[in-house]
DSSP file (Angstrom, degrees, kcal/mol; ACC not computed):
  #  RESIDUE AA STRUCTURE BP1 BP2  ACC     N-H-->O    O-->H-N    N-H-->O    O-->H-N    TCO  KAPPA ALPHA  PHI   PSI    X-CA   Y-CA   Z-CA
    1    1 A X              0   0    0      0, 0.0     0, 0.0     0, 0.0     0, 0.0   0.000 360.0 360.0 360.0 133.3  128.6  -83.2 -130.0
    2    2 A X        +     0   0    0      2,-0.0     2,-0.0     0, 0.0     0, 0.0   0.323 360.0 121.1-113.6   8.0  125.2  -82.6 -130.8
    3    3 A X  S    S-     0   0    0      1,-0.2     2,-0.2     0, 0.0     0, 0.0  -0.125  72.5 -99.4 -64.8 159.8  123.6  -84.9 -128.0
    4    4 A X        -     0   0    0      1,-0.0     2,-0.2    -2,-0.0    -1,-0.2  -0.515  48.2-158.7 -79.5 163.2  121.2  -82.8 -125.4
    5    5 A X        -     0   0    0     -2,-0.2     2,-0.4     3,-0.0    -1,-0.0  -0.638  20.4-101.5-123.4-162.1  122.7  -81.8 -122.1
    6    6 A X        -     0   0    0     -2,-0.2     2,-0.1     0, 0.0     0, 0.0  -0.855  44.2-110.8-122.4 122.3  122.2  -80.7 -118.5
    7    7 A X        -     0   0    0     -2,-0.4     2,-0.3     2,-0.0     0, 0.0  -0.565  42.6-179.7 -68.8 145.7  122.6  -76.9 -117.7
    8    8 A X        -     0   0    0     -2,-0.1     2,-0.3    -3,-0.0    -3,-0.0  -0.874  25.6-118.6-137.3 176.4  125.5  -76.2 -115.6
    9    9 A X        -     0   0    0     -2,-0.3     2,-0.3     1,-0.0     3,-0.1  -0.803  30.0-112.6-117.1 132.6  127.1  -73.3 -114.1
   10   10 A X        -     0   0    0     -2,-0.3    -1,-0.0     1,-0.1     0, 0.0  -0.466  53.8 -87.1 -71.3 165.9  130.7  -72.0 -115.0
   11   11 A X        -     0   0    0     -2,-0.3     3,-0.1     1,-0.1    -1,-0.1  -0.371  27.5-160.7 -80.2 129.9  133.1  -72.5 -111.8
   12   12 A X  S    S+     0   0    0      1,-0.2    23,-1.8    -3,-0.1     2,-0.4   0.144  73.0  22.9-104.8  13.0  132.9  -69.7 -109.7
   13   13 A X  E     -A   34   0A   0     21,-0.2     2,-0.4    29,-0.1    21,-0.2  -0.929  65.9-132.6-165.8 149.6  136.5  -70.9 -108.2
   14   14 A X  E     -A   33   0A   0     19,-5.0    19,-2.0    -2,-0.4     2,-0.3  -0.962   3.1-147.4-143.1 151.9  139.4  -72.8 -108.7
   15   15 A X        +     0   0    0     -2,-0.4     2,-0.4    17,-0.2    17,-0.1  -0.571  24.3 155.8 -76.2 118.5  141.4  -75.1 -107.2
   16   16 A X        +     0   0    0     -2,-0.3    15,-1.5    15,-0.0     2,-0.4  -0.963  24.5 174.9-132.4 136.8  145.4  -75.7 -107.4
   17   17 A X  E     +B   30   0B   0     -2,-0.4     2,-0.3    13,-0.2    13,-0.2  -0.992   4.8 158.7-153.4 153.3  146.6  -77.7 -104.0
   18   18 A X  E     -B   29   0B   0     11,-2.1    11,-1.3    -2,-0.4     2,-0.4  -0.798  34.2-101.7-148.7-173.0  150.3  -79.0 -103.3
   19   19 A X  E     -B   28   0B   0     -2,-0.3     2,-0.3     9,-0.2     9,-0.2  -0.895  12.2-145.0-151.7 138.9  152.3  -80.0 -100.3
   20   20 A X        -     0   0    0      7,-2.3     7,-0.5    -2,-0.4     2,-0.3  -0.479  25.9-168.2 -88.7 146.6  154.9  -78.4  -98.4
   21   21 A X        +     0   0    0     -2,-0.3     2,-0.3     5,-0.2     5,-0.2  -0.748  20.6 152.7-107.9 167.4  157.5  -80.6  -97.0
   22   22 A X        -     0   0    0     -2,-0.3    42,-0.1     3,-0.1    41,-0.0  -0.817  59.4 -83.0-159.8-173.5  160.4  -80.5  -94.5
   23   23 A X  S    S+     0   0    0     -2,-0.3     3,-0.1     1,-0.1    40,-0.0   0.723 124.0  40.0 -73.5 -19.6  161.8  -83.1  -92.5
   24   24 A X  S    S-     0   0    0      1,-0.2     2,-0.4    -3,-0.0    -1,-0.1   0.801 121.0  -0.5 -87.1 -54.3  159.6  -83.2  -89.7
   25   25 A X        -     0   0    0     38,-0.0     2,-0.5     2,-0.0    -1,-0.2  -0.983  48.8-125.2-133.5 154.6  156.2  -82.8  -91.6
   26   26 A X        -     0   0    0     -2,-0.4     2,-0.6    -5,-0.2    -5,-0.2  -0.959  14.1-157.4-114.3 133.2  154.0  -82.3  -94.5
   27   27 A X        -     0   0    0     -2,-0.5    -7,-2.3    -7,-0.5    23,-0.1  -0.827  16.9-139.6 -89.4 103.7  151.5  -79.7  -95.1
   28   28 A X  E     -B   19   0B   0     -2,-0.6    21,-1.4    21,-0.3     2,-0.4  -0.358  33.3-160.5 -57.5 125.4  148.5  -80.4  -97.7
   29   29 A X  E     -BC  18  48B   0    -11,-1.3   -11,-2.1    19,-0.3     2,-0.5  -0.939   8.3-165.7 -99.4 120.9  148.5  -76.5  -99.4
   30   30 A X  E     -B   17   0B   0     17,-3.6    17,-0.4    -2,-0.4   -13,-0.2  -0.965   2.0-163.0-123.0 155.1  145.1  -75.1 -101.5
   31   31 A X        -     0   0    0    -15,-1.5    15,-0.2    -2,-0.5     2,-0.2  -0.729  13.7-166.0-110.2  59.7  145.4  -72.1 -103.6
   32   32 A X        -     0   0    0     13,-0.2    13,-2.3    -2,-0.1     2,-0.3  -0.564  26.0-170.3-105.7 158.6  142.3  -70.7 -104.4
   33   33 A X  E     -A   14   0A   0    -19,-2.0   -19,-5.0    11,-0.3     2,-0.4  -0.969  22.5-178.1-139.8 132.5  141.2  -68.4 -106.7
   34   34 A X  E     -A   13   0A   0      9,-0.5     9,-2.4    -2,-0.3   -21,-0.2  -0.992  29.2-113.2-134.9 118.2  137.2  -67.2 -106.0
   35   35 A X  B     -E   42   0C   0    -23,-1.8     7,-0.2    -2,-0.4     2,-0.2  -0.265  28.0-150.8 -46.3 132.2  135.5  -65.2 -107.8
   36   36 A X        -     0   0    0      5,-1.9     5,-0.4     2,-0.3     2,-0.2  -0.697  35.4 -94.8-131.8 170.8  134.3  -61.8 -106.6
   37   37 A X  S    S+     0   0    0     -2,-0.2     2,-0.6     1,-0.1     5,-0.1   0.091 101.4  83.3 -85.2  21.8  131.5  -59.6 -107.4
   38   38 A X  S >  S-     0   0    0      3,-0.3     3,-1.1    -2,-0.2    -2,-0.3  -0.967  99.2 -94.3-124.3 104.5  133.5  -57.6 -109.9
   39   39 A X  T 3  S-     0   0    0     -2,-0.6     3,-0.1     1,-0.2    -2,-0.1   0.289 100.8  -2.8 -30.6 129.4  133.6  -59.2 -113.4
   40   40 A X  T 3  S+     0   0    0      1,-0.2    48,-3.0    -4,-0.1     2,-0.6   0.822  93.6 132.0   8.4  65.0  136.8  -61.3 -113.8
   41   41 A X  E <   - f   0  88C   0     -3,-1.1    -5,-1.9    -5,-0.4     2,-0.4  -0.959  35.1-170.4-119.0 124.4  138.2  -60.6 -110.9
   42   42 A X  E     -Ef  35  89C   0     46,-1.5    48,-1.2    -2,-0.6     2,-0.5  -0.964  11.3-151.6-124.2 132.1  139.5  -63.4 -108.9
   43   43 A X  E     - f   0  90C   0     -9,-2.4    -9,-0.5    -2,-0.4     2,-0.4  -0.554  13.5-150.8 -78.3 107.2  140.7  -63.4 -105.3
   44   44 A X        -     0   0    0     46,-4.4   -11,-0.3    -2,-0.5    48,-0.2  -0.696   8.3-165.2-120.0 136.3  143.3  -65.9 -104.4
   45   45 A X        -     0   0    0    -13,-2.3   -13,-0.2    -2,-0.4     2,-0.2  -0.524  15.5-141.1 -96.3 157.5  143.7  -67.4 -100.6
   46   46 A X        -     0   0    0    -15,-0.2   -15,-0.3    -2,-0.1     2,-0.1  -0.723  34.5-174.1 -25.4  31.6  146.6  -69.1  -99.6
   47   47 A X        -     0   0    0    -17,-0.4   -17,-3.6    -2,-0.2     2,-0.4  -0.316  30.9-152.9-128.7 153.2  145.5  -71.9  -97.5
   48   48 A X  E     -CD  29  56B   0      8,-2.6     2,-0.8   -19,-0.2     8,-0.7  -0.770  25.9-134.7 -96.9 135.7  146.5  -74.9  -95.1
   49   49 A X  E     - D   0  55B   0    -21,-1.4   -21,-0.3    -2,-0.4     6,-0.3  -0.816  22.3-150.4-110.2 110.7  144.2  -78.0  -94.7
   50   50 A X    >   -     0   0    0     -2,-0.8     3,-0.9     4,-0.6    -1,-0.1   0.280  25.5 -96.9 -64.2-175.7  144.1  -78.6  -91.4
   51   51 A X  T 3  S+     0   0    0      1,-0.2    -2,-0.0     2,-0.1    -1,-0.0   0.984 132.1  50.3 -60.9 -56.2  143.4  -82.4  -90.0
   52   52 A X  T 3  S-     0   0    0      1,-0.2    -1,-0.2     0, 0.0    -2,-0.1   0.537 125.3-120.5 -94.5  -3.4  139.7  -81.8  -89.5
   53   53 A X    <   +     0   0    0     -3,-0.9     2,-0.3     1,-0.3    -1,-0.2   0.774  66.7 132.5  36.8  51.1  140.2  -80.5  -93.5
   54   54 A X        -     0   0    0     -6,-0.0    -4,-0.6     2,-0.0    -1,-0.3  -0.442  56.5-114.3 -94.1-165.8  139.2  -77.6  -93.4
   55   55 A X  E     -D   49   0B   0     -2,-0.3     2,-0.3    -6,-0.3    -6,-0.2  -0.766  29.7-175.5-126.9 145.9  141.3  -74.4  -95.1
   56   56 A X  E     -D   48   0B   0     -8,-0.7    -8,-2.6    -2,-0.2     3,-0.3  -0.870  28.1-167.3-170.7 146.5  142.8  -71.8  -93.1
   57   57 A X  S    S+     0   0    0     -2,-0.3    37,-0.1   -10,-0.2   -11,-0.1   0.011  84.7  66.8 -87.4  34.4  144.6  -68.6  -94.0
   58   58 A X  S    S+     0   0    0    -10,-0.2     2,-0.3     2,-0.0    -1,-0.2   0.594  78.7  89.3-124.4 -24.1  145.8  -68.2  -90.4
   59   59 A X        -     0   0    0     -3,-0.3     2,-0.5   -11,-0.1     3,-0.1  -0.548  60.9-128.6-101.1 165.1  148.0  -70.7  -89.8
   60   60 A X        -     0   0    0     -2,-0.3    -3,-0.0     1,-0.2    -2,-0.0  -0.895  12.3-171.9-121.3 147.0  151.9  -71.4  -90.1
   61   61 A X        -     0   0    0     -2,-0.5    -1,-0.2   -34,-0.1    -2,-0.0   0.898   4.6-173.1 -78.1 -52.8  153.4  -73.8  -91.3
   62   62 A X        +     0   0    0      1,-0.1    -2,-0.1    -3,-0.1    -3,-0.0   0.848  35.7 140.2  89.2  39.3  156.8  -72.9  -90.2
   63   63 A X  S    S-     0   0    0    -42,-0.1    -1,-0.1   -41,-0.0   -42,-0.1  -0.107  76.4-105.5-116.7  10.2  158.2  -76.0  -92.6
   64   64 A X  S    S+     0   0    0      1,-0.1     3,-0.2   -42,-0.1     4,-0.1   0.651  93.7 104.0  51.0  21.2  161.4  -73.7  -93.7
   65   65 A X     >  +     0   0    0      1,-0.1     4,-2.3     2,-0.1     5,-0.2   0.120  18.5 131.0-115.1  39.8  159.8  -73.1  -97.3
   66   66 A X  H  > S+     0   0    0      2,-0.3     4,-0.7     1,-0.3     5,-0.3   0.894  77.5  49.1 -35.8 -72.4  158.5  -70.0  -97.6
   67   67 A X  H  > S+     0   0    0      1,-0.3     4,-0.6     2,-0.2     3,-0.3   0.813 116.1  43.9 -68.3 -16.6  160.3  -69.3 -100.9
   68   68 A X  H >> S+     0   0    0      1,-0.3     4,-3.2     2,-0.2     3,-1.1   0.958 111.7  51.9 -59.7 -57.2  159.2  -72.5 -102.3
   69   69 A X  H 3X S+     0   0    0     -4,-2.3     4,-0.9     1,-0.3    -1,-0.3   0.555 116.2  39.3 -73.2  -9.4  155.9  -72.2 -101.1
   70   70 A X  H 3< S+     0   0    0     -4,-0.7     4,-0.4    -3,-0.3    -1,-0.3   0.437 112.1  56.9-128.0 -15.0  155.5  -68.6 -102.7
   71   71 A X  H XX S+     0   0    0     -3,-1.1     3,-1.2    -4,-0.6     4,-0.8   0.904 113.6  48.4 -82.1 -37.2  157.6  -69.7 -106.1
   72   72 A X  H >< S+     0   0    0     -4,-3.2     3,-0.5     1,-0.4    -2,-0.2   0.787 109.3  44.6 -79.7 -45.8  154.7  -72.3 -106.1
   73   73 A X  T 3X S+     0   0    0     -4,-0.9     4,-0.8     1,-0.3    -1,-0.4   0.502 109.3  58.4 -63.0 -14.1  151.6  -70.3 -105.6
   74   74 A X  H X> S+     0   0    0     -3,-1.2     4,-1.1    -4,-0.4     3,-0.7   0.780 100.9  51.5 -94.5 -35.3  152.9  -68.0 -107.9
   75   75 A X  H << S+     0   0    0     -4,-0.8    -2,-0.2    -3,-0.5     4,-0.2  -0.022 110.3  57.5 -87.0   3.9  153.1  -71.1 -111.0
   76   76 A X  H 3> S+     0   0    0      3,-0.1     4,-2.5     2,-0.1    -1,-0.2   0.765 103.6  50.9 -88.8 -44.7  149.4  -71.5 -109.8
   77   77 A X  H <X S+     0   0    0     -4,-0.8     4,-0.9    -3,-0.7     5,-0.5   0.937 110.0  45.8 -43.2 -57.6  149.0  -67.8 -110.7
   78   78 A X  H  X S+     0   0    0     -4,-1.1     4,-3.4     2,-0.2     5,-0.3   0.984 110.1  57.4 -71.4 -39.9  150.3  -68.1 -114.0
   79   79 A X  H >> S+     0   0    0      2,-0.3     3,-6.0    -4,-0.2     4,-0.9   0.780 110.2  44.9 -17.6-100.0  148.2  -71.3 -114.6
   80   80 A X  H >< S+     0   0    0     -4,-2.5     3,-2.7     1,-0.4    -2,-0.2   0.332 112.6  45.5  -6.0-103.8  145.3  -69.6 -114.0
   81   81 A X  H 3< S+     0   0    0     -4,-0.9     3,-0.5     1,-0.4    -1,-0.4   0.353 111.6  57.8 -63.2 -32.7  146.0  -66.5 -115.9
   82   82 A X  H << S+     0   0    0     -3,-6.0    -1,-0.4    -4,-3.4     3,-0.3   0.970 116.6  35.8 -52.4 -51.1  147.2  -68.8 -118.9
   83   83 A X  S << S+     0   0    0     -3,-2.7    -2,-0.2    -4,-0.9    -1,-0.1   0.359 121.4  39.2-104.4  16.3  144.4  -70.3 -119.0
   84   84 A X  S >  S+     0   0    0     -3,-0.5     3,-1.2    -5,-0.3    -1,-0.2  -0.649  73.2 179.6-130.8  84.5  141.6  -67.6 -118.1
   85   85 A X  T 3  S+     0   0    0     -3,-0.3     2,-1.0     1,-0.3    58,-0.6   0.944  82.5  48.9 -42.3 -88.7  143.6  -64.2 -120.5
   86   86 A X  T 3  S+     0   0    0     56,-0.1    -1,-0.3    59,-0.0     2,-0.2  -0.189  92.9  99.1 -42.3  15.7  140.9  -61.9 -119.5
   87   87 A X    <   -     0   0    0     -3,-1.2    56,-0.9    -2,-1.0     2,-0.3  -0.788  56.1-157.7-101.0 155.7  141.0  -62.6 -116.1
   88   88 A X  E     -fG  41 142C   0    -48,-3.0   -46,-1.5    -2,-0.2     2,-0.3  -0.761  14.7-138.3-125.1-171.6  142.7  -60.5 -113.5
   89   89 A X  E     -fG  42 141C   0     52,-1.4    52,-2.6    -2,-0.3     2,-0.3  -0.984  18.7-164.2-135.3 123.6  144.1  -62.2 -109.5
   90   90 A X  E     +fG  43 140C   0    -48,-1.2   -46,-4.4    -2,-0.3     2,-0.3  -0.904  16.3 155.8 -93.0 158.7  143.6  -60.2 -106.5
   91   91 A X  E     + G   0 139C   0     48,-0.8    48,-3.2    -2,-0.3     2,-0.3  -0.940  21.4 179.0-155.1-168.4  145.2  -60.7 -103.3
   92   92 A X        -     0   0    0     -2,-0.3     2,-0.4   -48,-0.2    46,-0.1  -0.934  42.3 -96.1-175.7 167.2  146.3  -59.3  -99.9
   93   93 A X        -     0   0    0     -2,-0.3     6,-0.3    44,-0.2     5,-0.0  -0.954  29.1-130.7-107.3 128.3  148.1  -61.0  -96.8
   94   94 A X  S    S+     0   0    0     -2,-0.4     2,-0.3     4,-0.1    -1,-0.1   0.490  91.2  25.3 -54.9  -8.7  145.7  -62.0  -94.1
   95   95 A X  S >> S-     0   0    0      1,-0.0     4,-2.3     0, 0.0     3,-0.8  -0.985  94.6 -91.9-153.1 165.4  147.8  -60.3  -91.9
   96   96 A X  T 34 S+     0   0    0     -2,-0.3    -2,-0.1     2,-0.3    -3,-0.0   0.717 117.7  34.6 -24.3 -49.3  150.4  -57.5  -91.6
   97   97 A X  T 3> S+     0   0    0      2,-0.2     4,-2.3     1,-0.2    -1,-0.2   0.650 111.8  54.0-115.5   5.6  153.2  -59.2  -92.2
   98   98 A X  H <> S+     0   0    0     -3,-0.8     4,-2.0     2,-0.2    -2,-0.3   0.735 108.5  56.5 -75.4 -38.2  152.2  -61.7  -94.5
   99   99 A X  H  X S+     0   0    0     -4,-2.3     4,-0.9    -6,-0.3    37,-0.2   0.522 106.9  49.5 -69.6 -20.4  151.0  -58.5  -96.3
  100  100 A X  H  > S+     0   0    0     -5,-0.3     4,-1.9     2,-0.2     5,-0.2   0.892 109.2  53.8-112.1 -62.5  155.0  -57.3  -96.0
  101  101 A X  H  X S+     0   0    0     -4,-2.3     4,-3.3     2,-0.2    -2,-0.2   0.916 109.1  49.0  -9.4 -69.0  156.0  -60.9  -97.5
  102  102 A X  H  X S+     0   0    0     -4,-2.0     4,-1.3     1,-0.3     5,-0.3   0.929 111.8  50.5 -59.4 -58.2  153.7  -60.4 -100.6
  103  103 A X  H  X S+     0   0    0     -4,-0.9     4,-0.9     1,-0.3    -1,-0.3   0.709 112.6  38.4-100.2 -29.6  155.0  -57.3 -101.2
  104  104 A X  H >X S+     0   0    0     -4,-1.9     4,-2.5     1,-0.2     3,-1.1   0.962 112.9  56.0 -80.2 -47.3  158.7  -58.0 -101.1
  105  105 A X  H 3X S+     0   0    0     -4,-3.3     4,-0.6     1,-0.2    -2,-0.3   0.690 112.0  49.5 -54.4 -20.0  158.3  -61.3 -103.0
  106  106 A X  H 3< S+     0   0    0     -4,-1.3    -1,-0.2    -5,-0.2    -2,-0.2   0.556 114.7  40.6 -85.1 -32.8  156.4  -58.8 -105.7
  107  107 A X  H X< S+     0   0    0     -3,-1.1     3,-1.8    -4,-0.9    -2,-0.2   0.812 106.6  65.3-100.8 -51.6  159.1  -56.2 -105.9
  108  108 A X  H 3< S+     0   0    0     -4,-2.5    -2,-0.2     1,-0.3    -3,-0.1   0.879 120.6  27.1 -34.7 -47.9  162.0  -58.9 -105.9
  109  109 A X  T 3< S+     0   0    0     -4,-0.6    -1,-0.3    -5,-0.2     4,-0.2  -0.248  79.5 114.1-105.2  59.6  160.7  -59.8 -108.8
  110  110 A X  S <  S+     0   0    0     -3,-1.8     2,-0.7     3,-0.2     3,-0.3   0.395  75.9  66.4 -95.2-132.8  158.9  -57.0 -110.5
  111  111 A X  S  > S+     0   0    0      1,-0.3     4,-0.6     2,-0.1    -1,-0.2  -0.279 114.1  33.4 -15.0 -67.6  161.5  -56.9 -113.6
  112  112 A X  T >4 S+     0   0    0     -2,-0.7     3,-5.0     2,-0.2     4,-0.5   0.910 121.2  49.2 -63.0 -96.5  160.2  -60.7 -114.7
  113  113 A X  G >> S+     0   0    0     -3,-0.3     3,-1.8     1,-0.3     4,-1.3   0.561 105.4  56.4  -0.9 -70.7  156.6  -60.1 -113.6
  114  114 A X  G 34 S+     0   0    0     -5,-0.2    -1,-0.3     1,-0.2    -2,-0.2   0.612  97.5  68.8 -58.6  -7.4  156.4  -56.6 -115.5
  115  115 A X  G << S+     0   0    0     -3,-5.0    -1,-0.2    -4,-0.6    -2,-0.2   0.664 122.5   9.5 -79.8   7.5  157.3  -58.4 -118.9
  116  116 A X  T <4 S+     0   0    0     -3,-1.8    28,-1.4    -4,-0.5     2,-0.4   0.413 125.6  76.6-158.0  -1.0  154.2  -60.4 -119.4
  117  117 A X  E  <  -H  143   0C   0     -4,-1.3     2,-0.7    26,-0.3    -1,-0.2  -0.989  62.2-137.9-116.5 140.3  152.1  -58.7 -116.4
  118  118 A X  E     -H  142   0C   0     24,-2.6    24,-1.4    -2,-0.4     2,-0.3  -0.521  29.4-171.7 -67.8 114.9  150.1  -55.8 -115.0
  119  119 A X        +     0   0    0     -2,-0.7     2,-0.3    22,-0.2    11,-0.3  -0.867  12.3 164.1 -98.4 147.1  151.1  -55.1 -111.4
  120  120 A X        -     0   0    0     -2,-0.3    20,-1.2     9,-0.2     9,-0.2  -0.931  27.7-148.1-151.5 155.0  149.2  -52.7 -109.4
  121  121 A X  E     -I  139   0C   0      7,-1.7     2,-0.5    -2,-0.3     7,-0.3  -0.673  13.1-147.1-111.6 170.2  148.9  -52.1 -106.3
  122  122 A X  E     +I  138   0C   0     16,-1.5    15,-3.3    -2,-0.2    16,-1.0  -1.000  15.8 178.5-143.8 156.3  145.4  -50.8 -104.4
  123  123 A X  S    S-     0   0    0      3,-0.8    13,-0.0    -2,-0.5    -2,-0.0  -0.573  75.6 -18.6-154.6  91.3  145.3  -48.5 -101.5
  124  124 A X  S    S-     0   0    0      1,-0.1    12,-0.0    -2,-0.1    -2,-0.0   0.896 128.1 -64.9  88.6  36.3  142.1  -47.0  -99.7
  125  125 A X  S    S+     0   0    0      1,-0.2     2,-0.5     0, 0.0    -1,-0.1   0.641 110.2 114.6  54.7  33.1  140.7  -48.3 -103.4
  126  126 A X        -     0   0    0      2,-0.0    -3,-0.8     0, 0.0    -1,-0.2  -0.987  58.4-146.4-135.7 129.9  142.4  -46.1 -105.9
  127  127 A X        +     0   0    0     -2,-0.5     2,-0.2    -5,-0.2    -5,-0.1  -0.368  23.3 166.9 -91.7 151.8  145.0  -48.6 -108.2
  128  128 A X        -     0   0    0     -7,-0.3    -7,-1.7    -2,-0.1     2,-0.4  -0.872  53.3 -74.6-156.4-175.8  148.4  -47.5 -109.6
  129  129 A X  S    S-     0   0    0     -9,-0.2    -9,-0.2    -2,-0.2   -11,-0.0  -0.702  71.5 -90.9 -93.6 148.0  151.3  -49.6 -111.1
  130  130 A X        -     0   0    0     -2,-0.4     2,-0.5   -11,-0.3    -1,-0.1  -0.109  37.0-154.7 -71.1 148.8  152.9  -51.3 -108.0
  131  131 A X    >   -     0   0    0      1,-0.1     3,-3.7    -3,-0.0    -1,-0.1  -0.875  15.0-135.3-132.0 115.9  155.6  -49.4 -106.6
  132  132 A X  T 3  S+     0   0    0     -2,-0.5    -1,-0.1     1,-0.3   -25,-0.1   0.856 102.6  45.4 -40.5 -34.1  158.3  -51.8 -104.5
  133  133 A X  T 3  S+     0   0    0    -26,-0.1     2,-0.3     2,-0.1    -1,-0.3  -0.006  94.5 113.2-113.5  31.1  158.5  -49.2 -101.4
  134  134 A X    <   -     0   0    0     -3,-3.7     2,-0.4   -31,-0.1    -3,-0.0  -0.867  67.1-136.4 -85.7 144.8  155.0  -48.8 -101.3
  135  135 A X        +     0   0    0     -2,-0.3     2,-0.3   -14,-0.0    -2,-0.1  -0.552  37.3 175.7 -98.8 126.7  152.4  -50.0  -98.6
  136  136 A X        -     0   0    0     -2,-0.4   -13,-0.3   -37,-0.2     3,-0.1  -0.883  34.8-152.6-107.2 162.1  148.9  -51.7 -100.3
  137  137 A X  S    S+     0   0    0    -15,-3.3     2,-0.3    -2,-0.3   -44,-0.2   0.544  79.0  19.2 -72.8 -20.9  146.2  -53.2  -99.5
  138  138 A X  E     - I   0 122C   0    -16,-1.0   -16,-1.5   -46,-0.1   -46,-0.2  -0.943  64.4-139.5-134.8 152.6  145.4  -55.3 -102.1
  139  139 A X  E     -GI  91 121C   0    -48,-3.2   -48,-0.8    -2,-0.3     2,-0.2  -0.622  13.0-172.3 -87.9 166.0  147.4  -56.8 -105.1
  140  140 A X  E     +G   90   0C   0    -20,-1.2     2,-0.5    -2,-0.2   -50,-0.2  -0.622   8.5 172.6-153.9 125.4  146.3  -57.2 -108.6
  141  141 A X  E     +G   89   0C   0    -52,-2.6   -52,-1.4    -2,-0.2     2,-0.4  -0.859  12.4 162.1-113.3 129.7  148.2  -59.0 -111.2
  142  142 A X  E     -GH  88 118C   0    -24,-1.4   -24,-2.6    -2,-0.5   -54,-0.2  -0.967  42.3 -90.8-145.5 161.4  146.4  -59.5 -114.5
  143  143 A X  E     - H   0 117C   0    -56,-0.9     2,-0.8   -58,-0.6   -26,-0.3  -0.356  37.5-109.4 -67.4 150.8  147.9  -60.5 -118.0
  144  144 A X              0   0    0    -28,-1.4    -1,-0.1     1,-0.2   -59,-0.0  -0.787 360.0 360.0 -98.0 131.9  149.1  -57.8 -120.6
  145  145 A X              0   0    0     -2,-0.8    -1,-0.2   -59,-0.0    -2,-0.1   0.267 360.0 360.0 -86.0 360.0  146.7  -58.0 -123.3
């Protein structure tokens, strides 16, 4: 198209949102992945939208879908990352044992994961390739190029 335009900015985040079920309730789920000051590196929260609709990483849902809810943020990942190559996903668990979740759900599957991604783990800021009975702080899953 060769019409003029309007400057715009590329998205500094994106948005992937879904909803957990059980029999008793459903929980509205966002999945965002935000860009951070380090060139395509994107951070992605986990997050519940409360009534008032805001996001928050803090609460639980407690809806008996964990693994659902983590197969599902994870088919957000690969979105993403299909559709960004050169991009890499950090993350972490907002808390200790959300941080011990990520890390078994990462090692459960490390054999799929490592055929078509880079796993690393970061600790005190020095990366290696993620090691299942190892403690992180941060994840970082990026495509192999």
């Amino acid at each position: 198209m060769q019409d003029e335009t309007y400057p715009h900015n590329n998205p500094t985040e994106y948005r992937y949102e879904f909803t957990s079920v059980s029999a008793n309730k459903s929980v509205r789920k966002v999945v965002l992945f935000t860009e951070t000051e380090n060139e395509n590196l994107y951070n992605l929260a986990l997050m519940d939208v409360l009534d008032s609709g805001e996001l928050c990483d803090k609460s639980e849902t407690k809806n008996q879908d964990m693994r659902k809810v983590i197969a599902t943020t994870y088919d957000t990942v690969k979105c993403f990352l299909e559709l960004n190559k050169a991009f890499s996903v950090i993350f972490s668990g907002s808390e200790e044992k959300r941080q011990r979740l990520y890390r078994i759900a990462v090692s459960t599957n490390l054999t799929e994961l490592s055929g078509k991604y880079l796993i690393l783990g970061l600790k005190k800021g020095h990366a290696e390739r993620f090691q299942p009975n190892h403690i992180y702080d941060h994840y970082i899953i990026s495509n192999k190029l």
